[in-house]
C-alpha positions as CSV (number, residue, x, y, z in Angstrom):
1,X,23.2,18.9,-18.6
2,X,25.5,15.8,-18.5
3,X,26.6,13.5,-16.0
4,X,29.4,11.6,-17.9
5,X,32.6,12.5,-20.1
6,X,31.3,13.6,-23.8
7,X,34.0,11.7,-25.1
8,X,32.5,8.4,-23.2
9,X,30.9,6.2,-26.0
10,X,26.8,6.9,-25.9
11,X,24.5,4.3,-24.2
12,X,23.0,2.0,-25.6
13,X,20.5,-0.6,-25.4
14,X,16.6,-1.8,-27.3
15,X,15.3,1.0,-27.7
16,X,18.3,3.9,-29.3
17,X,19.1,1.1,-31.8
18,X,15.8,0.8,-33.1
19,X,15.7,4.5,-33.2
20,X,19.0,4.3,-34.7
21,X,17.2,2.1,-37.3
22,X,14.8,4.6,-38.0
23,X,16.7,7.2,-38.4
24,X,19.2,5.3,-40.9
25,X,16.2,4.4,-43.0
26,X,15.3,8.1,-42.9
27,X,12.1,7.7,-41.0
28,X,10.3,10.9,-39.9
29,X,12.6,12.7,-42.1
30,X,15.7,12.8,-39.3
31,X,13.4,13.6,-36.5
32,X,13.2,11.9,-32.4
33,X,10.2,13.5,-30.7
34,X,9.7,11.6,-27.5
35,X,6.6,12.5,-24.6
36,X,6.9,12.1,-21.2
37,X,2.9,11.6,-20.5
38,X,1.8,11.7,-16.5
39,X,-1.5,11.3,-15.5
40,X,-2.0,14.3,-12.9
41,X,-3.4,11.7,-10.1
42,X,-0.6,11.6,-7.6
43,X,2.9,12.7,-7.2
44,X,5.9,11.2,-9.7
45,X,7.8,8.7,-8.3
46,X,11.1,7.0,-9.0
47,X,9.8,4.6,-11.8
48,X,8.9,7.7,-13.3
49,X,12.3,8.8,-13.1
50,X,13.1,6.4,-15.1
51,X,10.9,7.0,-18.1
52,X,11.7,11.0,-17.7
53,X,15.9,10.1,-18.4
54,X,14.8,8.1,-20.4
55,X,12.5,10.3,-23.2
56,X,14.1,13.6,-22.3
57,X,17.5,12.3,-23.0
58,X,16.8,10.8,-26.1
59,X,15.5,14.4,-27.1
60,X,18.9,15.5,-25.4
61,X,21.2,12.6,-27.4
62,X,19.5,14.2,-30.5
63,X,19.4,17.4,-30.5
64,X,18.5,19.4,-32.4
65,X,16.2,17.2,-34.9
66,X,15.0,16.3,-31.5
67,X,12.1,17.5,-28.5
68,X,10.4,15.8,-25.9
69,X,7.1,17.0,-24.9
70,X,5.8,17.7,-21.3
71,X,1.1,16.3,-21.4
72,X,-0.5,15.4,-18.5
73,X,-3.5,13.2,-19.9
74,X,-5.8,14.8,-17.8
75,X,-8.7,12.3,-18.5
76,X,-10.2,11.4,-15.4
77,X,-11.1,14.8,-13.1
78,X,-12.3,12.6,-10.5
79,X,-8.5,11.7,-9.4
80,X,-6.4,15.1,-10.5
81,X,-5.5,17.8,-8.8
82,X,-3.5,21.1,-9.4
83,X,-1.0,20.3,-7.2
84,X,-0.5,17.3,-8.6
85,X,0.5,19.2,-12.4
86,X,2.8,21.7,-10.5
87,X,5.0,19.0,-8.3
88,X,5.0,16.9,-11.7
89,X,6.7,19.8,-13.3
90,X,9.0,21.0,-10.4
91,X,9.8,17.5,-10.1
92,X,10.9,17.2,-14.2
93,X,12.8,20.4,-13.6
94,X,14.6,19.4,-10.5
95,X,15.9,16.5,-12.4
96,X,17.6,18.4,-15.0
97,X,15.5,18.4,-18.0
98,X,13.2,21.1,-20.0
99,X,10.1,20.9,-22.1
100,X,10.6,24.2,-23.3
101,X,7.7,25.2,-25.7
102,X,5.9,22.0,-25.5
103,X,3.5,21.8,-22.2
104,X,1.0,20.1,-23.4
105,X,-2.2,18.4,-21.9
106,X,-4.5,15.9,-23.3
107,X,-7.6,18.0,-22.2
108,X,-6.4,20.7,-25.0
109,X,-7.3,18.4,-27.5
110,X,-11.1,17.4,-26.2
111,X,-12.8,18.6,-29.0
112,X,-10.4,17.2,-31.6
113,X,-10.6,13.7,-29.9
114,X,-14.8,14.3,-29.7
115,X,-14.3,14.7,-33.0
116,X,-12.8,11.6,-34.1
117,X,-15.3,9.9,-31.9
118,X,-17.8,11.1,-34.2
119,X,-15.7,9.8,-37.2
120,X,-15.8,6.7,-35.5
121,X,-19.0,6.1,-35.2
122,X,-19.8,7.3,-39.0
123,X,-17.5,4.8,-40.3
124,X,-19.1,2.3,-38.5
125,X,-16.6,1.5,-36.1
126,X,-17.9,2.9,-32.8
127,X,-21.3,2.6,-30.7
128,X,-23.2,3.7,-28.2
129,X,-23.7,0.7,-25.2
130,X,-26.1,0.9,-22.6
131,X,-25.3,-1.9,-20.8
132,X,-23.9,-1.6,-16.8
133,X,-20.4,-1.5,-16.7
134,X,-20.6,-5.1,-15.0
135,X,-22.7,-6.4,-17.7
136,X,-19.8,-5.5,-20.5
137,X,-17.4,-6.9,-17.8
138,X,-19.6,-10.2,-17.4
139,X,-19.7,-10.4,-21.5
140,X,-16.2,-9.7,-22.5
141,X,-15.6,-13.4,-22.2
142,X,-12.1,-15.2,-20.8
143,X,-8.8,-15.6,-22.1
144,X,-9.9,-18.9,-23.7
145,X,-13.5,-17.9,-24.1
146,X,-14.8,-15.2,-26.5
147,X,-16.8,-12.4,-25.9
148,X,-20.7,-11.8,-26.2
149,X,-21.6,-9.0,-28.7
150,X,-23.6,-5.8,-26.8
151,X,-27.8,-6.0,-27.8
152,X,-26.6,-2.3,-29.0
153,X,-23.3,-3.3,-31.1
154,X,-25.6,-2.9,-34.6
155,X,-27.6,0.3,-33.6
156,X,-27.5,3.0,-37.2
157,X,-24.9,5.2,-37.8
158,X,-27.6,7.8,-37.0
159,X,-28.8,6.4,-33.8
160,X,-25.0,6.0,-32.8
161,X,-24.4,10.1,-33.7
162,X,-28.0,11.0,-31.6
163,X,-27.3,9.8,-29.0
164,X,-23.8,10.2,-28.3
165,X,-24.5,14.0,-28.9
166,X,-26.8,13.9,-26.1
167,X,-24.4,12.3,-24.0
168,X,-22.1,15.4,-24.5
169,X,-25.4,17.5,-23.8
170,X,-25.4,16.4,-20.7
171,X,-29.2,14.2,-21.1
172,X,-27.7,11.0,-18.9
173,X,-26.3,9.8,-16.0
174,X,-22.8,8.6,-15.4
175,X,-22.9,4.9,-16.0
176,X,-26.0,4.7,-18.5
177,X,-24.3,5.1,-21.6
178,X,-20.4,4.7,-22.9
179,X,-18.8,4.7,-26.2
180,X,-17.2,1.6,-27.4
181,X,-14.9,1.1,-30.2
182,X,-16.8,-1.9,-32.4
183,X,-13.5,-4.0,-33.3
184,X,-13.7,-7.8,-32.3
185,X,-15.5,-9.8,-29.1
186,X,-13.4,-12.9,-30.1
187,X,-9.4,-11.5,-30.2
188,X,-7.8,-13.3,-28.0
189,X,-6.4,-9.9,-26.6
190,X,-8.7,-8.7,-24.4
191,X,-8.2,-4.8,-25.1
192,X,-9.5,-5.3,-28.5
193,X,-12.8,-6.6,-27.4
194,X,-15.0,-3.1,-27.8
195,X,-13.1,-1.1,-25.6
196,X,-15.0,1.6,-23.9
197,X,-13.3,4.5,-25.5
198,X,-15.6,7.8,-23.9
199,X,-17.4,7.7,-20.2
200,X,-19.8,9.9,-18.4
201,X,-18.3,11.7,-15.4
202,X,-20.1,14.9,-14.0
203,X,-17.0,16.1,-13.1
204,X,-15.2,19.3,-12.4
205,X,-11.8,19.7,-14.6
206,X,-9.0,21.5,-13.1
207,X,-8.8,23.1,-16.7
208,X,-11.9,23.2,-18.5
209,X,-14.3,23.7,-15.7
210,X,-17.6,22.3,-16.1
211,X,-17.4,22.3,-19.8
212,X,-17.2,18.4,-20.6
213,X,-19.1,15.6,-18.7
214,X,-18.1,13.2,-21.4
215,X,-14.5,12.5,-21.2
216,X,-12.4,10.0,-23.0
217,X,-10.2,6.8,-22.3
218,X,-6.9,6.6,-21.6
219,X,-6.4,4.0,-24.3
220,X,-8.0,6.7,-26.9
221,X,-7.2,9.6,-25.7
222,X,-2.9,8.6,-25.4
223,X,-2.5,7.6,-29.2
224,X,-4.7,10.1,-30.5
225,X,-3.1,12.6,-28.7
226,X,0.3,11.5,-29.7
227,X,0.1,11.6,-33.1
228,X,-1.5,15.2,-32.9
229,X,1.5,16.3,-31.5
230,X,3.8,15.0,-33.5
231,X,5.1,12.0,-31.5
232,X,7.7,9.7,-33.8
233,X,8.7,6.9,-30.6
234,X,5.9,6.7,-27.8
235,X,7.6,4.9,-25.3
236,X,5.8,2.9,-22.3
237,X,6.0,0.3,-19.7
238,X,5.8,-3.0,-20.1
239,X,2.6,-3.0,-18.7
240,X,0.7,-1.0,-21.8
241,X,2.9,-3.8,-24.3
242,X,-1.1,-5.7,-24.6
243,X,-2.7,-2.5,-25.6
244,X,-0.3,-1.6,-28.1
245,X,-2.5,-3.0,-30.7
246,X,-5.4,-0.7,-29.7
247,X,-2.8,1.9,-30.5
248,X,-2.6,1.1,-33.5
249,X,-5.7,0.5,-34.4
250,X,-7.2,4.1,-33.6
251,X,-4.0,5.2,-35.3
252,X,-4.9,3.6,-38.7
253,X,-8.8,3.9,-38.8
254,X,-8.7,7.9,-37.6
255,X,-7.8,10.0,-40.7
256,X,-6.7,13.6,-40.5
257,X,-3.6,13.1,-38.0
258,X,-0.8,15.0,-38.6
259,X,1.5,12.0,-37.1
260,X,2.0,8.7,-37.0
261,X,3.6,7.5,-33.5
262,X,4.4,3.9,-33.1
263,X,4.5,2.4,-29.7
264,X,7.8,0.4,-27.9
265,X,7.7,-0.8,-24.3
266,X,10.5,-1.4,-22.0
267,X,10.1,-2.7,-18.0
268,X,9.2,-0.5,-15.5
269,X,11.4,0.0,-12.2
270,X,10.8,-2.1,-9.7
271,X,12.9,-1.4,-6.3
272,X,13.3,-3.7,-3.0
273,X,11.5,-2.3,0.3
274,X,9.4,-0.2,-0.6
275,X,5.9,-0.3,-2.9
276,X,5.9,1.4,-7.1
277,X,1.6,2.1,-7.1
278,X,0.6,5.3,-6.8
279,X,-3.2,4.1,-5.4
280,X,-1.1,2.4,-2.6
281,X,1.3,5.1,-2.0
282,X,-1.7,7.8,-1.9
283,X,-3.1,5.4,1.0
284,X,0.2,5.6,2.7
285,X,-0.6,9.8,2.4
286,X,-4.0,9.4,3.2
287,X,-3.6,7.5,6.2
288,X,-1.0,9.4,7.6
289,X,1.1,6.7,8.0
290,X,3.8,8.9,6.4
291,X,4.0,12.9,6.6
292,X,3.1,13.7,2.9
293,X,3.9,12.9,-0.4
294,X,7.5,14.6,0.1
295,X,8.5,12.0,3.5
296,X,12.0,11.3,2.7
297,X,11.1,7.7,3.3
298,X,8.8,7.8,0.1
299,X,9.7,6.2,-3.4
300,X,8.8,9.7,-4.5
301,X,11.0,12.2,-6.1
302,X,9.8,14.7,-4.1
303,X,10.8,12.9,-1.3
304,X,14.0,12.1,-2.6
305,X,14.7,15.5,-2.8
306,X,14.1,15.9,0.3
307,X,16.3,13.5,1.5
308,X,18.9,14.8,-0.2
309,X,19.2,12.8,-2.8
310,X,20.9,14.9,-5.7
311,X,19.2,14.4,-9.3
312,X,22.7,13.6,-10.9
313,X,22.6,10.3,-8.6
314,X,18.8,10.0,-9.8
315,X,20.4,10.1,-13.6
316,X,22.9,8.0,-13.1
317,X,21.1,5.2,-11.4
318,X,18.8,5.1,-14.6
319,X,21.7,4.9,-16.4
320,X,23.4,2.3,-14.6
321,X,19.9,-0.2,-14.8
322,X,19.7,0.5,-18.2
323,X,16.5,-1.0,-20.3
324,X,15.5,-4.1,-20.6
325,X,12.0,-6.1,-21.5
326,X,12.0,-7.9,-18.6
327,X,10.4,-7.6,-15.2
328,X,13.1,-7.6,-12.6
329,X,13.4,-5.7,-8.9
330,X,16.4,-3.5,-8.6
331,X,18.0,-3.5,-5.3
332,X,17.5,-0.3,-3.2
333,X,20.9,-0.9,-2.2
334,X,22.4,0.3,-6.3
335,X,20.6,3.5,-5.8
336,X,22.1,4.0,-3.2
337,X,25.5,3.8,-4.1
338,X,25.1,6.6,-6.9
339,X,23.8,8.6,-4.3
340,X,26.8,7.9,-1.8
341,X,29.4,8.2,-5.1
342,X,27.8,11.7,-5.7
343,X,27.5,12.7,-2.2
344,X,31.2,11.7,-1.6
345,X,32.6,13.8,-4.0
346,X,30.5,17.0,-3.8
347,X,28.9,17.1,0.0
348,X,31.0,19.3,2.7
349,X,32.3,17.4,5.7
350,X,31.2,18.5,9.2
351,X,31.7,16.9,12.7
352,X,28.1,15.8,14.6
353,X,27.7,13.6,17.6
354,X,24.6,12.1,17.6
355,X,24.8,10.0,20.9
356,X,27.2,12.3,22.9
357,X,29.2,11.2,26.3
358,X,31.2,14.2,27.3
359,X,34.7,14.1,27.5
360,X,36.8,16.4,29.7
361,X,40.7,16.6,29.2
362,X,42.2,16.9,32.9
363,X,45.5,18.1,31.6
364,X,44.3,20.7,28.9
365,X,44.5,24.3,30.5
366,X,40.9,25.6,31.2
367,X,39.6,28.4,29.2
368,X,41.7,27.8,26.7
369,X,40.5,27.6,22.9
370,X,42.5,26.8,20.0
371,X,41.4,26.2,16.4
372,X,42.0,23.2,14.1
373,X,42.0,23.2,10.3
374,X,39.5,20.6,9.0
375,X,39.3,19.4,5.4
376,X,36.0,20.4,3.8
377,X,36.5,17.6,1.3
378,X,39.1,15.5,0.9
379,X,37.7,14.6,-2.9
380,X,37.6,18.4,-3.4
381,X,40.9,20.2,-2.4
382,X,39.1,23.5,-4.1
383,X,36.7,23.0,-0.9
384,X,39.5,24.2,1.2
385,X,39.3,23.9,4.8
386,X,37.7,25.7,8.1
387,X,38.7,26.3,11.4
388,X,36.9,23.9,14.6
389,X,37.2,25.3,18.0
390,X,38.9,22.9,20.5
391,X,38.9,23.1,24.4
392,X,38.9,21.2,27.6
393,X,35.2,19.8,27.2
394,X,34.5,17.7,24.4
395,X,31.3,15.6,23.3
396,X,32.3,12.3,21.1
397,X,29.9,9.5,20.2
398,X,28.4,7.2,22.9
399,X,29.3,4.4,20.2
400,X,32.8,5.3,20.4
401,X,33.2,4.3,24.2
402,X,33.0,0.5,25.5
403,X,33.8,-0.8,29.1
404,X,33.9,-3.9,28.2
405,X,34.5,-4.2,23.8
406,X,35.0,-7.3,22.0
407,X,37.9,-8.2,20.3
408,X,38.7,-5.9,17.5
409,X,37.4,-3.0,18.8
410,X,39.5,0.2,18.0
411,X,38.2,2.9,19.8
412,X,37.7,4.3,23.6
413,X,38.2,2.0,26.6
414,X,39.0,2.4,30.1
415,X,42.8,2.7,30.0
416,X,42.7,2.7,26.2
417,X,44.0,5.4,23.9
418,X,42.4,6.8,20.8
419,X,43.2,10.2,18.0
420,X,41.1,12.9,18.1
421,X,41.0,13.5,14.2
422,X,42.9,16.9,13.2
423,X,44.0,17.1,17.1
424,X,46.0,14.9,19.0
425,X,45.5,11.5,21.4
426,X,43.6,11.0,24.5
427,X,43.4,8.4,27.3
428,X,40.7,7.5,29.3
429,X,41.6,7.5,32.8
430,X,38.0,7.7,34.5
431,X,34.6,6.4,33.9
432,X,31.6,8.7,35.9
433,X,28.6,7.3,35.9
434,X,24.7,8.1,37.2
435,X,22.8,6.6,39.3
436,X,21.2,4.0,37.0
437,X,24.5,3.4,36.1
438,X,24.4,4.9,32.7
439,X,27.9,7.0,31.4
440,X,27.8,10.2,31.3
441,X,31.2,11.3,31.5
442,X,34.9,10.4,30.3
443,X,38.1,12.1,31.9
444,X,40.7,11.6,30.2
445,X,44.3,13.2,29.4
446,X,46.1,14.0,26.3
447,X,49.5,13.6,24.8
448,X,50.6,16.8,22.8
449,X,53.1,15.3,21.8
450,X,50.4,13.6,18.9
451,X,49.3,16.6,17.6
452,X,48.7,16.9,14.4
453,X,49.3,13.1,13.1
454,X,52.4,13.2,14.5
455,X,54.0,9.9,16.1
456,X,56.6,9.8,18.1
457,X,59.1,7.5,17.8
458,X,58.9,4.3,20.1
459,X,55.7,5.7,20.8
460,X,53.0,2.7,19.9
461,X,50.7,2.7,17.1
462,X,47.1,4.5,17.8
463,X,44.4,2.3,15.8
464,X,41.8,4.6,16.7
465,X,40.0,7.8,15.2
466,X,37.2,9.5,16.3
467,X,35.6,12.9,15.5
468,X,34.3,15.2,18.6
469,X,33.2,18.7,18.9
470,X,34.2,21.2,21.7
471,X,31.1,21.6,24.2
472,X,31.2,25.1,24.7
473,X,31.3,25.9,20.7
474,X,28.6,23.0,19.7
475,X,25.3,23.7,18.7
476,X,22.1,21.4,19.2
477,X,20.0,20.8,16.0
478,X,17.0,17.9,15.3
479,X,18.5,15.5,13.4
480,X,15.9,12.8,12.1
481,X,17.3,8.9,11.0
482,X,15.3,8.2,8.1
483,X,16.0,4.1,6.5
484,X,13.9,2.0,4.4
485,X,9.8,2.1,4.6
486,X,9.5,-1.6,4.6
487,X,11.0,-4.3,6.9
488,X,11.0,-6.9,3.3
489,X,12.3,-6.8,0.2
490,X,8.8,-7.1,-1.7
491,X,6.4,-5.9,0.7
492,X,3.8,-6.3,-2.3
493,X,4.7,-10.5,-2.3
494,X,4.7,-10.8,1.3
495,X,1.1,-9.8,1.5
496,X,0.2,-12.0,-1.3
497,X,-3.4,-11.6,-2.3
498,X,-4.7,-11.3,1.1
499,X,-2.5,-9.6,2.8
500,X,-1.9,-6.3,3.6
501,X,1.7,-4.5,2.5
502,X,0.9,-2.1,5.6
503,X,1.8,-4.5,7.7
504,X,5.3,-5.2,6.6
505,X,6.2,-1.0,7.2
506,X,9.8,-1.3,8.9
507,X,9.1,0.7,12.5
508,X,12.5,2.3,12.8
509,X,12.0,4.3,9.3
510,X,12.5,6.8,11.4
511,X,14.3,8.2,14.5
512,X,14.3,11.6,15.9
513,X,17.4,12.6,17.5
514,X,16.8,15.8,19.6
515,X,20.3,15.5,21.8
516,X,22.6,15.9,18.9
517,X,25.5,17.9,19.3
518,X,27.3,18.9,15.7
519,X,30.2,21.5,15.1
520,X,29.5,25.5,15.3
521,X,29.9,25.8,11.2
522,X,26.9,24.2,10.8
523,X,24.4,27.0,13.0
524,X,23.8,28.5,9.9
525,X,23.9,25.7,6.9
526,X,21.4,26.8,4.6
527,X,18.3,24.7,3.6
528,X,19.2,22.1,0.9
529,X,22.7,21.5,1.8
530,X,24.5,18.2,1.6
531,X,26.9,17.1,4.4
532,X,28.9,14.4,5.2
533,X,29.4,14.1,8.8
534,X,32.3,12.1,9.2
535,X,32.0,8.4,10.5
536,X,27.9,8.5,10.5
537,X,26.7,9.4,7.0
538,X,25.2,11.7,4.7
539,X,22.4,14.5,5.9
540,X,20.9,17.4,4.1
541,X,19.3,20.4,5.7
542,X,15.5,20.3,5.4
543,X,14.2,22.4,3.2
544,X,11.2,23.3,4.4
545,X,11.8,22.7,8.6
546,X,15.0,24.3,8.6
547,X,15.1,28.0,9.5
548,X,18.2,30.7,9.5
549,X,20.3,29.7,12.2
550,X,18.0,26.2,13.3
551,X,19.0,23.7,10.7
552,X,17.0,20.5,10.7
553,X,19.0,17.3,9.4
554,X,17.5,14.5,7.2
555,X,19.7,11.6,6.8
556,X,20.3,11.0,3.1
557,X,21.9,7.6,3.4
558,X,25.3,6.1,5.7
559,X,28.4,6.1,4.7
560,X,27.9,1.8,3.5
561,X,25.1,-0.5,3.3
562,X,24.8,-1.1,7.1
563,X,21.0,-2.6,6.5
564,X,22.5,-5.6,4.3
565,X,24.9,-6.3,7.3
566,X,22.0,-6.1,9.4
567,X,19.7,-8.7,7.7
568,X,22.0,-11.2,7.4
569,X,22.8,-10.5,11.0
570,X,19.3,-11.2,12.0
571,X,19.2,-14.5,9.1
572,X,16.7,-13.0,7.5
């Protein structure tokens, strides 16, 4: 899979030339094994995307001293679901990459890390606490204050083992007892101050059943599990860059690892109107305050992909960001523009009318049909093109028809003249209206003279060109208006600390169109289609709403960036 000219120069940036370093100075004799590590609490998102292209194609720019592995660190069965392993996979798929061989997950390695636990605690470097989890919150001290030791940080070696045996057995309750690493209550890094490194859940595992009711920390079980695969770069968010020194410690004071992984950090995605947590996007689910984690207005992939975004825009936008160590928001707007630069060049055009006013032609003979060659793709001459039906009755867009236009405007008036595209001109000669005054109708004649592009001589100069479909060939289909989920950039800011993001949800995320009228090709577009319909944007064919011969129609994204003209419109 590539996205780019293999003759184009290789990117670059932080974190290939360190590896580049490495591998000069022959480190790991010659080998890049990279993990992508989700936790299985929620669906993947776009930041995720970014770490995916990121770890699979270093595995890719490498081949074939190179892998990336596939683990869910399936710690915490309180918060994971099945469903949530299987979209994270179809999710890594759909974007183009492979783990092959390597599906891992951290839960096949609980009685190695129980193990080491054990060590631990032998060597005098881990112990049983039995204060409340508020108490060892209350004495881990302040950034500028240290830490009070636990009344249990100098229990034996023995008393340590005992009881954290019976912990396993299943003798206590959750929250009586946890296992803390004994490292140092005065660093002035705060994740080195006796982290709790095993907890008491009686949980049920989506893998090991009831086996375990003592399961282990993130921040022990993630190294740990690293080097038993293998791991030479274990590349994070910026976010983990303070616990990289736990890392390292359980790294150096655990023997018996096959590896030795080091840690690197690069900022996470951040993107304008809309919010990067999965607790507050699973409240957007839970809620209902958006149809599923797969809404094309959601940050999600799976979403995304139902939009109709296509996972070569998904690569490329990562690619165009790049990596950096700094936090910084990416504007919504640069992804998308790689979707539109994909869509352009691959998407089939089609004719739809999403506001129709119908259009007779006085002068065109009735029951007469003719048919028009349309370009599938002008970016694509291999696309070919189709045939449209044309005849006397005609829908066009009610936003290509003004009585009374301001200056500049190019298309239909009363009087005024505008190209059909691939047919000839028309001039409106008649308004109808109903009885609230609203127009419902447009008779106009046409000049056959202008068929086909052609232009008279001495004839003046048509600005205008709109698309239309004939009304006894058009087909009706749903056709739903998705745009951004929040009204403000950084919904997260606006609330501040006691606000509420909710509130700044953008109320026209979504329309649904039911009048629609688009061109007969498209009664039977198959589910997961791109199109661009000409003048109005991008739309895809729901996967999952559409059925054989009733399309449903997701908007992808317009043709521009129509929102930023909007805000500054509206001063905002």
């Amino acid at each position: 899979m590539s996205d780019t000219d293999p003759s184009a120069p290789a990117p670059t940036d932080f974190i290939r030339d360190m590896i580049a370093a490495d591998l000069a100075a022959g480190r790991n004799d010659g080998w890049v094994i990279t993990r992508f590590p989700p936790e299985p609490n929620g669906y993947l998102h776009i930041g995720h995307a970014k770490s995916i292209c990121l770890n699979f194609g270093l595995a890719q720019e490498h081949t074939p001293k190179s892998r990336c592995h596939l683990r869910f660190d399936d710690t915490n069965p309180t918060k994971e679901e099945v469903e949530y392993v299987e979209s994270i996979q179809d999710d890594v798929r759909w974007l183009g990459f492979d783990w092959a061989d390597h599906l891992y997950f951290a839960s096949d390695y609980f009685e190695k890390l129980y193990s080491f636990a054990e060590q631990l605690i032998g060597k005098g470097l881990a112990y049983v606490d039995e204060q409340t989890v508020d108490e060892i919150r209350q004495n881990r001290g302040t950034l500028t204050a240290p830490g009070t030791n636990s009344p249990y940080r100098d229990r034996s070696v023995a008393e340590n083992l005992d009881i954290f045996r019976r912990m396993r057995a299943g003798e206590f309750k959750e929250g009586e007892r946890v296992l803390r690493a004994k490292i140092d209550m005065a660093s002035p890094n705060m994740n080195m101050r006796d982290p709790i490194i095993y907890r008491i859940l009686h949980a049920h595992h989506h893998r090991t059943g009831d086996a375990w009711c003592l399961y282990p920390m993130y921040d022990y079980a993630h190294p740990l599990s690293d080097a038993l695969e293998g791991i030479t770069h274990s590349l994070c968010t910026l976010e983990f860059e303070h616990h990289r020194p736990l890392y390292e410690w359980l790294i150096n004071n655990v023997d018996g690892l096959p590896g030795s992984p080091y840690q690197r950090e690069f900022a996470r995605l951040n993107l304008t109107y809309t919010v990067m947590s999965k607790r507050k996007l699973l409240r957007l689910v839970k809620e209902n305050l958006v149809n599923g984690w797969d809404d094309p207005r959601m940050p999600t992939i799976s979403g995304m992909r139902r939009r109709g975004y296509p996972p070569a825009a998904i690569r490329n936008f990562c690619k165009t960001i790049g990596l950096t160590k700094f936090k910084s928001t990416t504007e919504v707007a640069l992804l998308e523009y790689a979707v539109r630069e994909d869509l352009n060049k691959n998407a089939l055009r089609a004719f739809a009318v999403l506001k129709p006013i119908k259009v007779v032609i006085e002068n065109y003979p009735e029951g007469q049909v003719e048919y028009i060659d349309a370009v599938n793709n002008p970016e694509n001459p291999e696309a070919g093109t189709r045939q449209m039906p044309l005849s006397r009755e005609l829908y066009i867009d009610s936003d290509d028809f003004m009585e009374d236009p301001p200056k500049g405007y190019h298309r239909l008036v009363p009087g005024g003249e505008v190209r059909l595209k691939y047919a000839f001109c028309i001039i409106c000669k008649e308004v109808i209206k109903d009885e609230a005054g609203k127009v419902v109708e447009l008779r106009c004649t046409y000049d056959d003279a202008t068929r086909h592009g052609q232009k008279p001589e001495g004839r003046p100069k048509v600005k205008g060109i709109i698309h239309w479909v004939s009304a006894q060939h058009a087909i009706e289909a749903p056709v739903r208006l998705y745009d951004r989920l929040f009204s403000v950039e950084e919904p997260d800011v606006e609330a501040g600390d006691d606000g509420d993001f909710i509130s700044f949800m953008n109320p026209q995320s979504l329309e649904e169109l039911s009048g629609a009228k688009l061109e007969a090709s498209l009664a039977n577009a198959a589910p997961g289609t791109s199109y661009q319909f000409e003048r109005v944007g991008y739309f895809f064919t729901d996967p999952q709403d559409s059925k054989p011969g009733a399309p449903v129609f997701n908007r992808t994204v317009g043709l521009k960036d129509s929102w930023a003209k909007e805000v500054a419109k509206q001063g905002k």
